[in-house]
C-alpha atoms as an extended CHARMM CRD file, in Angstrom:
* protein
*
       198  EXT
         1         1  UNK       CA           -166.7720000000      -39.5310000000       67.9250000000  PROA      1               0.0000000000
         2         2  UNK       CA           -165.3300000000      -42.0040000000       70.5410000000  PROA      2               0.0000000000
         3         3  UNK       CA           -168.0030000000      -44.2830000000       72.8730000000  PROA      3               0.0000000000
         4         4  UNK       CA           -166.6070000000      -46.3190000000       75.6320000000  PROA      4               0.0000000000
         5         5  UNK       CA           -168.6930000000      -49.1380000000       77.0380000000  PROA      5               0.0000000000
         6         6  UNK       CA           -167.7380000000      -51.2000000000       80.0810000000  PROA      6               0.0000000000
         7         7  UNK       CA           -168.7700000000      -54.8470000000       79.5110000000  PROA      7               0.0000000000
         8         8  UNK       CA           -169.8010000000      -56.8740000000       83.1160000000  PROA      8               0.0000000000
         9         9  UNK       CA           -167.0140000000      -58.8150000000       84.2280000000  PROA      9               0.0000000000
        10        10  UNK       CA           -167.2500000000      -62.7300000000       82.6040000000  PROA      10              0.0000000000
        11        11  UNK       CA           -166.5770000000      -66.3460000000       84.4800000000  PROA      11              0.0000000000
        12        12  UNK       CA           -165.3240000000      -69.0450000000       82.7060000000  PROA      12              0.0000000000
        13        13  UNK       CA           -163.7150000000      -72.2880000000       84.9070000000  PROA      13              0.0000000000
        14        14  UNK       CA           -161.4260000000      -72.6100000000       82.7100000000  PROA      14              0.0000000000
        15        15  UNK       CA           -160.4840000000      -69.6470000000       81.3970000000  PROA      15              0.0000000000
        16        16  UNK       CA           -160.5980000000      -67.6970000000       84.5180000000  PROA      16              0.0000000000
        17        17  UNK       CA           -161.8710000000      -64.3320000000       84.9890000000  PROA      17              0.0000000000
        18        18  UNK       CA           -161.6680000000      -62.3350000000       81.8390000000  PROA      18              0.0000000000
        19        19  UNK       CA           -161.8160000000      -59.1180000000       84.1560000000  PROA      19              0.0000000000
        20        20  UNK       CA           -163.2410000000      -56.3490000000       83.2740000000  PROA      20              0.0000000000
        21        21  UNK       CA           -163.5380000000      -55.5930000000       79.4580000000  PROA      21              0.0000000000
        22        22  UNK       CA           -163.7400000000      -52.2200000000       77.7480000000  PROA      22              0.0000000000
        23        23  UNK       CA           -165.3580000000      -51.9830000000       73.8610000000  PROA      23              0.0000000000
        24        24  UNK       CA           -164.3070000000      -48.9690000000       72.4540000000  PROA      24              0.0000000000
        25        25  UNK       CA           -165.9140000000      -47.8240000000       69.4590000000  PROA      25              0.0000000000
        26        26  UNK       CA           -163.4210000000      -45.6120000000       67.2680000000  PROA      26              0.0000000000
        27        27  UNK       CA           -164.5570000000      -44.5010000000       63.9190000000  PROA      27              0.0000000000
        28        28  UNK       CA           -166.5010000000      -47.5670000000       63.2800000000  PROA      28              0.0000000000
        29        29  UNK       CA           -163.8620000000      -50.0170000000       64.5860000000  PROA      29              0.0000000000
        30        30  UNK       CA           -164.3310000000      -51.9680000000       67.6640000000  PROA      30              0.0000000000
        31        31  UNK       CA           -161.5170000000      -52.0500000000       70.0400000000  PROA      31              0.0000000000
        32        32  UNK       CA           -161.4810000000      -54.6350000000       72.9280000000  PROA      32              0.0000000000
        33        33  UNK       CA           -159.3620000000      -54.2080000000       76.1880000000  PROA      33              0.0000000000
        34        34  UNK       CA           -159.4520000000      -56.5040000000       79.3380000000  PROA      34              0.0000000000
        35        35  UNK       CA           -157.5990000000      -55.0730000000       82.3670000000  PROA      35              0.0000000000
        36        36  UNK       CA           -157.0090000000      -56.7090000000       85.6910000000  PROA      36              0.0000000000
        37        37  UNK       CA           -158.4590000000      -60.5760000000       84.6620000000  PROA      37              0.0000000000
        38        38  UNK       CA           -157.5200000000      -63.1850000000       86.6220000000  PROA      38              0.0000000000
        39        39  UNK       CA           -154.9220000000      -66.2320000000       85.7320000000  PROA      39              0.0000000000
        40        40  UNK       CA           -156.5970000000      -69.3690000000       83.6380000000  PROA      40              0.0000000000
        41        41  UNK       CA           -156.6840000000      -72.8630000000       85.5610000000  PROA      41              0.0000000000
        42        42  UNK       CA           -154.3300000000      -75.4060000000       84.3400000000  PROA      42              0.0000000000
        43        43  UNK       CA           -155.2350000000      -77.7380000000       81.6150000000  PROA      43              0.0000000000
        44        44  UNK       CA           -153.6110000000      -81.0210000000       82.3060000000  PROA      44              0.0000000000
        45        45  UNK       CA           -153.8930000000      -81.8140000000       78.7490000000  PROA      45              0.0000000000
        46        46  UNK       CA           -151.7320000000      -79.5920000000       77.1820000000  PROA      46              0.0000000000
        47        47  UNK       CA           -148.4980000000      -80.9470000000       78.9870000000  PROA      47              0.0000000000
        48        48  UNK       CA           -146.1410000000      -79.9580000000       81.4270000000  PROA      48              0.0000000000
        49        49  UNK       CA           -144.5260000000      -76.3770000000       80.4680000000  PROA      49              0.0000000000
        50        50  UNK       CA           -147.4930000000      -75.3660000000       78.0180000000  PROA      50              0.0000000000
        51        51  UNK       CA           -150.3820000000      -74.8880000000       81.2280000000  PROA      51              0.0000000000
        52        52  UNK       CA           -151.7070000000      -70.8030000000       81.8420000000  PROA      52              0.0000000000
        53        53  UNK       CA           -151.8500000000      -69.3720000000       85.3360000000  PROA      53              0.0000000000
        54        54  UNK       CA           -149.9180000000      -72.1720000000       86.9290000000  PROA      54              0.0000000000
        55        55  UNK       CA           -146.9710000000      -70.8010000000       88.8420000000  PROA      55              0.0000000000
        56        56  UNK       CA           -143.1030000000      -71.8300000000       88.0420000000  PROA      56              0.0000000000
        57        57  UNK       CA           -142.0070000000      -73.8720000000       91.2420000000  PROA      57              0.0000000000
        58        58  UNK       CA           -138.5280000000      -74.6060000000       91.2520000000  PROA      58              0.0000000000
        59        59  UNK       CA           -139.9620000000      -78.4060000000       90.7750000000  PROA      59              0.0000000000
        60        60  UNK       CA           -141.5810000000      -77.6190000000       88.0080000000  PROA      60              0.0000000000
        61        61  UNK       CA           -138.8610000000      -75.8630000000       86.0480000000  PROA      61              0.0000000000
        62        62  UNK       CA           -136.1280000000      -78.7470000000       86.7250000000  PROA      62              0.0000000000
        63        63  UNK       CA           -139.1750000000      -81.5720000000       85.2790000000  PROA      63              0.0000000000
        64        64  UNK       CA           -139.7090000000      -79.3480000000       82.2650000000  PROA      64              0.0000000000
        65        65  UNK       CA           -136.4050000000      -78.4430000000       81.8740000000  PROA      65              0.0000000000
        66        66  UNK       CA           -135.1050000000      -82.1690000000       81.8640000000  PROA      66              0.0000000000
        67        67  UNK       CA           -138.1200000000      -82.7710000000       79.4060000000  PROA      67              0.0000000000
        68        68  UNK       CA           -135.9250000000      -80.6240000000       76.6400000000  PROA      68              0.0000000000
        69        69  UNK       CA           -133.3430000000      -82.1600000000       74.4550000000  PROA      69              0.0000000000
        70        70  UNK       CA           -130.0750000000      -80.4390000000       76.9920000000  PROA      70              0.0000000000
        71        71  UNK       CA           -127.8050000000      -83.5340000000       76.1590000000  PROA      71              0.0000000000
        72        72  UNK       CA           -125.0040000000      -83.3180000000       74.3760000000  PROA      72              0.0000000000
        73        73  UNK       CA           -123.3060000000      -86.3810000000       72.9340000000  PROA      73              0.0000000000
        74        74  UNK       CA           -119.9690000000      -86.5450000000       71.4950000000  PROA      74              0.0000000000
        75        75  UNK       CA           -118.7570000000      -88.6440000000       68.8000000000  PROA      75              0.0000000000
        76        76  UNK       CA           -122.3130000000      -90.2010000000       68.0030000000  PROA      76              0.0000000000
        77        77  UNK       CA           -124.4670000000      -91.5390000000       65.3270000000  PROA      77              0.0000000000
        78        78  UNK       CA           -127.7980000000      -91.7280000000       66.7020000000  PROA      78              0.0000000000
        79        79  UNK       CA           -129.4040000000      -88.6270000000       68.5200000000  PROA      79              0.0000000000
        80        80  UNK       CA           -130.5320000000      -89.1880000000       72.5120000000  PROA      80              0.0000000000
        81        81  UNK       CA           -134.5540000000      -89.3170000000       71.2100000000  PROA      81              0.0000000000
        82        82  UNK       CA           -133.2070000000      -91.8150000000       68.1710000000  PROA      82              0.0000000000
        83        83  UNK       CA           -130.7640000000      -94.0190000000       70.6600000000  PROA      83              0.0000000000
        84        84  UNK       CA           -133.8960000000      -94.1230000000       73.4610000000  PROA      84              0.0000000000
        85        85  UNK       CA           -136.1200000000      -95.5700000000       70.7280000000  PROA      85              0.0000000000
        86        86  UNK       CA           -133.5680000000      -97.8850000000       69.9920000000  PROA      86              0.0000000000
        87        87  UNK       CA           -133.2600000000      -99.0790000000       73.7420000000  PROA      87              0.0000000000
        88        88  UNK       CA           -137.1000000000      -98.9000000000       74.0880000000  PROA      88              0.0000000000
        89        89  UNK       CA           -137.8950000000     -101.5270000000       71.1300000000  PROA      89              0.0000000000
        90        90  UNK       CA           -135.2110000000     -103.8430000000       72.3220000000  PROA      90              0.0000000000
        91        91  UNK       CA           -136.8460000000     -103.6400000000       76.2900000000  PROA      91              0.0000000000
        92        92  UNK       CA           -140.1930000000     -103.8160000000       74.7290000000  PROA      92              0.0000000000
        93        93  UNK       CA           -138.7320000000     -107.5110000000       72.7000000000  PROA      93              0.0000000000
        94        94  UNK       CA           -137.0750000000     -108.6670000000       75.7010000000  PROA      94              0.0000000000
        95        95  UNK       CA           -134.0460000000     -108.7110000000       73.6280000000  PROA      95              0.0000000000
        96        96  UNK       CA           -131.4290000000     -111.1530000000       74.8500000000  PROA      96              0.0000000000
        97        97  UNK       CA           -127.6660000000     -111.8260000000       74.6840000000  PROA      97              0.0000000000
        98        98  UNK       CA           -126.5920000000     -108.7490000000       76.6790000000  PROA      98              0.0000000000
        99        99  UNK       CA           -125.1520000000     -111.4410000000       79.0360000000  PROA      99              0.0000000000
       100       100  UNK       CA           -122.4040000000     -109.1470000000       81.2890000000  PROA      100             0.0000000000
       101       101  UNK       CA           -122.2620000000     -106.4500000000       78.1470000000  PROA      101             0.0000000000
       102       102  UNK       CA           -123.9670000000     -103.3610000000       79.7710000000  PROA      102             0.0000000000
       103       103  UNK       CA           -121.4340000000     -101.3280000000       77.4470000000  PROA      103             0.0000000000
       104       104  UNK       CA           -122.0990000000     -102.6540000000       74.4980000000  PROA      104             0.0000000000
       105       105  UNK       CA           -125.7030000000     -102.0780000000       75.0600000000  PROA      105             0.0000000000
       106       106  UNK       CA           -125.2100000000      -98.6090000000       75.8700000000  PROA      106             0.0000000000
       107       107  UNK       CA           -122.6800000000      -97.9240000000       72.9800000000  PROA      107             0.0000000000
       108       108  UNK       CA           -124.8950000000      -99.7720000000       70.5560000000  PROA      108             0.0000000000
       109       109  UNK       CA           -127.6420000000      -97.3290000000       70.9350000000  PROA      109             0.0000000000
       110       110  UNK       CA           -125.6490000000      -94.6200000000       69.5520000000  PROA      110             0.0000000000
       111       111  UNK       CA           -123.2840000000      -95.8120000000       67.4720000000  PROA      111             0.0000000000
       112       112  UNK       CA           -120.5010000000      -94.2190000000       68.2130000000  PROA      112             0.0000000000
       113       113  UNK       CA           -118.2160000000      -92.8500000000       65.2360000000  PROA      113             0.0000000000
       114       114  UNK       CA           -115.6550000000      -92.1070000000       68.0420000000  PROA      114             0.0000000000
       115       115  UNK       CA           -113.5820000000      -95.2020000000       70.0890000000  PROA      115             0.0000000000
       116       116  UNK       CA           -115.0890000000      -97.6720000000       71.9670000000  PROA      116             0.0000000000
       117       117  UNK       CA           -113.6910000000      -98.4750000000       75.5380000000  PROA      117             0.0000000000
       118       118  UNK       CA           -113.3730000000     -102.2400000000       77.5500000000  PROA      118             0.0000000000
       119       119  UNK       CA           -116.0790000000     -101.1270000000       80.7220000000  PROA      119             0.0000000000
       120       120  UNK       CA           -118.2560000000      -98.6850000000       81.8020000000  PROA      120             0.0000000000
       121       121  UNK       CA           -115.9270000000      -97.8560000000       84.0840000000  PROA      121             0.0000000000
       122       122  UNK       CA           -113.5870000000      -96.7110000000       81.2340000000  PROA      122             0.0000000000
       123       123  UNK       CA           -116.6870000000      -95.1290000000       79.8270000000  PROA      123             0.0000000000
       124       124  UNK       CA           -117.5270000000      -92.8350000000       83.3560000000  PROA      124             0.0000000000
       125       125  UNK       CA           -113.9580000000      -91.7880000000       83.7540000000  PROA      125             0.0000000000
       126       126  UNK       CA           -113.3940000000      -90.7030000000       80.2960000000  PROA      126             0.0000000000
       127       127  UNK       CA           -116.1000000000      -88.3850000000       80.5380000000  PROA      127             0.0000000000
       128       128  UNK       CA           -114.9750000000      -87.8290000000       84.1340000000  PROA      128             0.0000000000
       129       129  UNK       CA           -111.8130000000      -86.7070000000       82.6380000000  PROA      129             0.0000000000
       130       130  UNK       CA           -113.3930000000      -84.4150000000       79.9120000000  PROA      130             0.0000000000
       131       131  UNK       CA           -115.1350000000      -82.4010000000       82.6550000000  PROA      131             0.0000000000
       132       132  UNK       CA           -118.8000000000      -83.6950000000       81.3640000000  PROA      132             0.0000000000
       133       133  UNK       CA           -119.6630000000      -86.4820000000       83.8700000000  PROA      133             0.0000000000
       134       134  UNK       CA           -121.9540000000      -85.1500000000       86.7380000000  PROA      134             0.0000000000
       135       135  UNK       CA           -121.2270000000      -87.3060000000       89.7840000000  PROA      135             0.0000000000
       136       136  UNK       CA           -124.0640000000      -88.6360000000       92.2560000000  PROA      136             0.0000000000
       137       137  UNK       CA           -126.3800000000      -86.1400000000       90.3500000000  PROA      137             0.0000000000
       138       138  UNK       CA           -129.5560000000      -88.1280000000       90.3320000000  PROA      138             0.0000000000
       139       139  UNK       CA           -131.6320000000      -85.8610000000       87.8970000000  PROA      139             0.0000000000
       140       140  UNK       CA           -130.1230000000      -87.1900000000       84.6610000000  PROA      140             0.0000000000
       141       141  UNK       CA           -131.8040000000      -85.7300000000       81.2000000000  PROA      141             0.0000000000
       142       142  UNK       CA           -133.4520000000      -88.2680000000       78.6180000000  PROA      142             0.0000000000
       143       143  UNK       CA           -130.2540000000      -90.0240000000       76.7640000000  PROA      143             0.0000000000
       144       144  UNK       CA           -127.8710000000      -90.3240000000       79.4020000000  PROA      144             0.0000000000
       145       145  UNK       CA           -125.5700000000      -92.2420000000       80.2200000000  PROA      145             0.0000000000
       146       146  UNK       CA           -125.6400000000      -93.5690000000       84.1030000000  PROA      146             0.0000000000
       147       147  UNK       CA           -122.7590000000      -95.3490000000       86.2140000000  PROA      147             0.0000000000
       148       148  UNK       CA           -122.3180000000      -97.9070000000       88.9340000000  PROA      148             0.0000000000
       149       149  UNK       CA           -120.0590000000      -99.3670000000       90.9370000000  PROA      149             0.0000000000
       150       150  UNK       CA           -120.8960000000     -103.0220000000       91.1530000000  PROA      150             0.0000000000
       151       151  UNK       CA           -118.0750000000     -104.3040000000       93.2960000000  PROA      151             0.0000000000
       152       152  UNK       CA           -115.9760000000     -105.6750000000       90.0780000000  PROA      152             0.0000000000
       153       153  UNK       CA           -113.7590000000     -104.4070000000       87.8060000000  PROA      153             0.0000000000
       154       154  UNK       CA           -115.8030000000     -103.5790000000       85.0080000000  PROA      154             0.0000000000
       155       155  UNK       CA           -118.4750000000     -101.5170000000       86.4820000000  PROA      155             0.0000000000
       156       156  UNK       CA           -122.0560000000     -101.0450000000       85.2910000000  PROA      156             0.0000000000
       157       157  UNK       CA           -123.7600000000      -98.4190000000       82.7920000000  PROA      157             0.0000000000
       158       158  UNK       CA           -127.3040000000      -98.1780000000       81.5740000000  PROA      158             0.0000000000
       159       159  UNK       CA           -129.7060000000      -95.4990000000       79.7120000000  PROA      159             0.0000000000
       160       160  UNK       CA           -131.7990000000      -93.0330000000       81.6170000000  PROA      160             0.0000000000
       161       161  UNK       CA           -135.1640000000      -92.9990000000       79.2630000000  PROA      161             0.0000000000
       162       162  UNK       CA           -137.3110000000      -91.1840000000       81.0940000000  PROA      162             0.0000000000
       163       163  UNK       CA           -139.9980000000      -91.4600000000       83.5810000000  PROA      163             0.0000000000
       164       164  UNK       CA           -137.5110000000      -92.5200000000       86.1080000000  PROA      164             0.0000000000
       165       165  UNK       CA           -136.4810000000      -95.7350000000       84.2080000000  PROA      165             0.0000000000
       166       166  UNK       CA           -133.3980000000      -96.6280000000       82.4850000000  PROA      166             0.0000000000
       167       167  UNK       CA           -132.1800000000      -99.2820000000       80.1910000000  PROA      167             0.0000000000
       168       168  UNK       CA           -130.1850000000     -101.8520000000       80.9710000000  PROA      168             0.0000000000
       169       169  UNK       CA           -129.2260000000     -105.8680000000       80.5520000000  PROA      169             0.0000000000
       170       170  UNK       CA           -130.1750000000     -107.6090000000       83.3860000000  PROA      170             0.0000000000
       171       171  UNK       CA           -128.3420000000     -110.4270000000       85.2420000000  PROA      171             0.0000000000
       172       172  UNK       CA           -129.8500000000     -113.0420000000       82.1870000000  PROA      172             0.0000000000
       173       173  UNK       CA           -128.7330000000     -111.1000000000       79.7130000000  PROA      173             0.0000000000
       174       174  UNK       CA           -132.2960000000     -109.6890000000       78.6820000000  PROA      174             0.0000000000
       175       175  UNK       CA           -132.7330000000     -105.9640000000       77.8400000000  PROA      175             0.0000000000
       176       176  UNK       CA           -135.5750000000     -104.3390000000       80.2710000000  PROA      176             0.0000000000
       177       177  UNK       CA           -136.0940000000     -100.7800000000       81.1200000000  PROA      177             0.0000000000
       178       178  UNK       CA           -136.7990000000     -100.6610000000       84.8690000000  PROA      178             0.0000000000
       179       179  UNK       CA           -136.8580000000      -98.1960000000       87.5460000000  PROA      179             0.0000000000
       180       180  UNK       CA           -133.2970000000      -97.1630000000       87.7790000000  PROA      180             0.0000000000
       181       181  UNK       CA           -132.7160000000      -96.3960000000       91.7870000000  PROA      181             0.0000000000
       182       182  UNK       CA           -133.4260000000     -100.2220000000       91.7540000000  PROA      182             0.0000000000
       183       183  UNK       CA           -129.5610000000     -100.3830000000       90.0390000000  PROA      183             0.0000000000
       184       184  UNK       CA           -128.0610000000      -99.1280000000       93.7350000000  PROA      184             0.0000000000
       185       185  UNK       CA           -128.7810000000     -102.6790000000       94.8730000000  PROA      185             0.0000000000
       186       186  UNK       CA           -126.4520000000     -103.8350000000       92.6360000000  PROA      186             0.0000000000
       187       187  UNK       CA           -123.9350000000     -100.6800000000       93.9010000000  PROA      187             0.0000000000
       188       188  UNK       CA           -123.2540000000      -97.7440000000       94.6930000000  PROA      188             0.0000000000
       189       189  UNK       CA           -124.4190000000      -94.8270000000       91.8820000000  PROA      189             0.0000000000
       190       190  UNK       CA           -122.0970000000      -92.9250000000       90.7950000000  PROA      190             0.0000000000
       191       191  UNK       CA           -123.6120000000      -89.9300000000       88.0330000000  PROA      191             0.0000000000
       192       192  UNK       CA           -124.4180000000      -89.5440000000       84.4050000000  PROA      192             0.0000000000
       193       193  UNK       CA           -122.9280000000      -88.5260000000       81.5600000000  PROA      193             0.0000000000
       194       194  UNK       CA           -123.7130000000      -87.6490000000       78.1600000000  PROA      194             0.0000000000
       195       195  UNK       CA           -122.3950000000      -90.3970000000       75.5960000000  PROA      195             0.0000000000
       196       196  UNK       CA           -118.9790000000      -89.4780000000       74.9870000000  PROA      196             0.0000000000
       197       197  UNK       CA           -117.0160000000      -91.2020000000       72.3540000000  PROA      197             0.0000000000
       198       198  UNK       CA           -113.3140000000      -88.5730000000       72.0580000000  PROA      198             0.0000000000
């Protein structure tokens, strides 16, 4: 014999509405079903891309999206999360000695097995030339490589790490992660890249 029971439609703020629920006793086993319940409000604590009931804007996809590990070095030693790390503990020591050697700083954080070039210009249009530079793209992923044009003949690269910042030597030489649209004082932005060392 088969009983159906409607239960009365629950509340919970932050599950939602759990709708309405159907028990259905079959041979001694109870069966639940919930039809038509309403979407869950957004826990802020479980992290961008985990939250229930909160819609996918196209803001939110590109944020979550440049929250996975999408870059792909060439020619590398360190991995982006291992080379950021690197780059973090240096800003966080106010490491010095970078004195005019944004490449070097940027190369040293993934020690590349492939060839070193003279400037971060060299750098941008060697991946320019491979087809994976992304000029004036200003949403760069965790790891990358960005590119400026200073006004001299080397050019100027630092680290995006996330949160907007990037890593970079500053004019003294000291390593600092700062906000990295405050580079385009020093010129004009010209992409990212992913390291690439072919």
């Amino acid at each position: 014999m088969t009983n159906v029971t409607r239960i009365p439609e629950q509340q919970d703020a932050k599950c939602g509405s759990l709708g309405i629920m159907y028990r259905l006793l079959c041979g001694g086993i109870v069966i639940f079903s919930v039809v038509a319940g309403s979407p869950a409000i957004a826990d802020t604590d479980l992290g961008v891309g985990t939250e229930v009931g909160v819609s996918w804007t196209p803001d939110r996809a590109l944020r979550v999206s440049r929250s996975e590990p999408t870059l792909r070095p060439v020619g590398v030693t360190r991995s982006p999360a291992k080379a950021v790390n690197y780059l973090l503990e240096l800003a966080d020591a106010r490491v010095g000695g970078y004195w005019g050697q944004c490449l070097k700083l940027a190369d040293d954080a993934y020690m590349p097995k492939g060839p070193r070039v003279g400037t971060a210009f060299d750098q941008w249009y060697r991946a320019k030339d491979a087809g994976v530079a992304h000029p004036k793209d200003r949403n760069p992923p965790v790891g990358a490589h960005m590119f400026w044009d200073p006004g001299h003949s080397a050019g100027h690269i630092a680290t995006y790490v996330g949160d907007d910042k990037a890593v970079t030597n500053m004019p003294d030489g000291t390593v600092k992660a700062i906000k990295w649209r405050a580079m385009n004082d020093w010129g004009p932005y010209l992409g990212w890249a992913p390291p690439f060392y072919k």
